[in-house]
Residue, then its C-alpha position, 0 to 999 in steps of 0.5 A: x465453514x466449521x473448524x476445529x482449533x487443534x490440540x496445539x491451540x491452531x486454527x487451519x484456515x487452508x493454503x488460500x490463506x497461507x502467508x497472509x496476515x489477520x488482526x484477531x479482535x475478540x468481542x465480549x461475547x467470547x467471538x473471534x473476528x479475523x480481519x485480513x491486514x497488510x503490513x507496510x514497512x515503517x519506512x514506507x508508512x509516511x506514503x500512505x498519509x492523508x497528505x501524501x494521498x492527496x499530493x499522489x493524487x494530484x500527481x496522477x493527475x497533472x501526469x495524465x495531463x501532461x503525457x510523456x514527450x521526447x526532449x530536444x536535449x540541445x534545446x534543454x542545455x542552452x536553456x539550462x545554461x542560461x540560468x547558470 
């Protein structure tokens, strides 16, 4: 694909891209290279550490080890009022 930057200094790169975010790396030899990125909001940055990584693994795991059971609530209540 060939384009032409406008004179207002754009670049279209067509409505497929539309809305997306790119980080622009420009090399010695003057090329452009477009990466496609996502942003995550800073406050949800902390979920997408090696650590948390690791420990949602585990998670996933242990979840699909342990599938969801109905809970004889009656049965939880006396035993919760047992440690109280």
């Amino acid at each position: 694909m060939l384009k032409m930057v406008g004179s207002s200094g754009q670049l279209s790169l067509g409505k497929k891209y539309a809305g997306k975010y790119f980080e622009i790396e420009r090399l010695e030899d003057g090329s452009l290279v477009l990466r496609p990125m996502k942003v995550v909001p800073e406050s949800e940055a902390w979920l997408h550490t090696p650590e948390m990584r690791e420990k949602l693994k585990h998670a996933k795991e242990w979840a699909a080890r342990h599938p969801a059971a109905e809970t004889d609530l009656d049965a939880f209540l006396n035993k919760v009022k047992d440690r109280l």
